[in-house]
N, C-alpha and C positions, 0 to 999 in steps of 0.2 A: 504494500500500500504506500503508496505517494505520502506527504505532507502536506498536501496540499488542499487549503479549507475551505469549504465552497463560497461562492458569493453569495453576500446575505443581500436581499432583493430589496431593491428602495419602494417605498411605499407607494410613489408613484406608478411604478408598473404596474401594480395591480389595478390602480387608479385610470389608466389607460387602457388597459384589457378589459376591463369590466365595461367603462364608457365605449370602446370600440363594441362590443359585442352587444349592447345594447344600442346603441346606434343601429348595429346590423339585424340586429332580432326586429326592431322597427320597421325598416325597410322590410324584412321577409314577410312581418304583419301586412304592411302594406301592399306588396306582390300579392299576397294573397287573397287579399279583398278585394281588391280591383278584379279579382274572375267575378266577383258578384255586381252583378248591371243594377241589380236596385240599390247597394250602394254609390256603385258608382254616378246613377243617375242623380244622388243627395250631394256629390263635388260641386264645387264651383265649375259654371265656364270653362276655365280656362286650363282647370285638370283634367276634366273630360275631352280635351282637343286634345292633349299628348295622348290620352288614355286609347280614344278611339282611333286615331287612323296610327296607332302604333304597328309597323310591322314587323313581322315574325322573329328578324334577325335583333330590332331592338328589345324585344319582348323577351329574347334569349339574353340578352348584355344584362336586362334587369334582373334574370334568376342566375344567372352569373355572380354576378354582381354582389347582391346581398347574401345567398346563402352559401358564395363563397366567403363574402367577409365574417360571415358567424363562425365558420369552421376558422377560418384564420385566425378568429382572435382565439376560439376555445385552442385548438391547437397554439398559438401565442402564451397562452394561459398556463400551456402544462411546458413551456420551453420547447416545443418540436420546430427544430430547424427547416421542418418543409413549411410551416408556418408564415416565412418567406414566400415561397412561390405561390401559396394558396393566396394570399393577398395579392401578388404582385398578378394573377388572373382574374382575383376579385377586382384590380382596379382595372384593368382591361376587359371587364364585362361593364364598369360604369360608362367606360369612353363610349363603347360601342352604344349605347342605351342613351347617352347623352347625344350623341351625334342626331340622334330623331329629336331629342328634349328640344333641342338647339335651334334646330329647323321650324318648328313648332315655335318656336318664342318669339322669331326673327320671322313669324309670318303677319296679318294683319289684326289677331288676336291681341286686344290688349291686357299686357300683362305688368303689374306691382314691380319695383327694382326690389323689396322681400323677397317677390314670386321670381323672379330669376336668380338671387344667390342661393335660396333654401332649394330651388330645382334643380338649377344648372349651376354652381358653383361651390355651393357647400357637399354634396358628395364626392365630388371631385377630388377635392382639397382634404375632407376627411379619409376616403380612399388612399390616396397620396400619402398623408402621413400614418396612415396607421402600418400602411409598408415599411416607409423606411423607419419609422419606429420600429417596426418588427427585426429590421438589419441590426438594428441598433444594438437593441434588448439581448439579441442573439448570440450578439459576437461576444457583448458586457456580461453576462449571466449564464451564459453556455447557453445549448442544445446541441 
């Protein structure tokens, strides 16, 4: 046996795992309600225009997307170094799913400058970081 004593985990990481994975359990809520038309019928406007003419490939980036980032953070959670790639596909199910958001916002819908960073820019950016957070956490604390 080595000498060597494990790192003891800053309180933050868990701090971020648990916020990443709630983040992402939301969005899977969300994926998931959206197959139901009478809720969806109760959105705004302006969510039911991404919702409806979303097609297949972005509809794939948003289950991409979020219930890869669940798995990323829980894998994040327990230190597994695939925890990396699982995020870093979670965020490239966001891109893909954002690129319809995008199209959508920048048409003649009007939409909130809230409704375009909480739509189109705060997933993004949380995506983003909770990857290279996950580099981070990885290399700091093992996996």
């Amino acid at each position: 046996m080595g000498n060597e004593s494990p790192v003891k985990l800053h309180w933050s990481f868990w701090f971020v795992c648990i916020i990443g994975l709630v983040w992402n359990a939301g969005g899977a809520v969300n994926y998931l309600m959206q197959t139901n038309m009478e809720f969806v019928s109760s959105m705004p406007a302006t969510h039911q225009a991404i919702i409806a003419g979303r097609p297949i490939w972005a509809t794939g980036g948003f289950a991409i997307g979020v219930f890869g980032g669940v798995l990323g953070c829980i894998f994040l959670l327990l230190r597994w170094r695939s925890s990396i790639n699982i995020l870093l596909i979670s965020l490239i199910g966001i891109i893909v799913t954002m690129v319809h958001t995008i199209d959508v916002v920048v048409s003649e819908i009007e939409f909130s400058i809230l409704e375009v960073i909480v739509m189109g820019i705060l997933p993004l950016v949380v995506a983003l970081a909770l990857m290279l957070y996950a580099r981070y956490a990885i290399a700091k604390y093992g996996g």
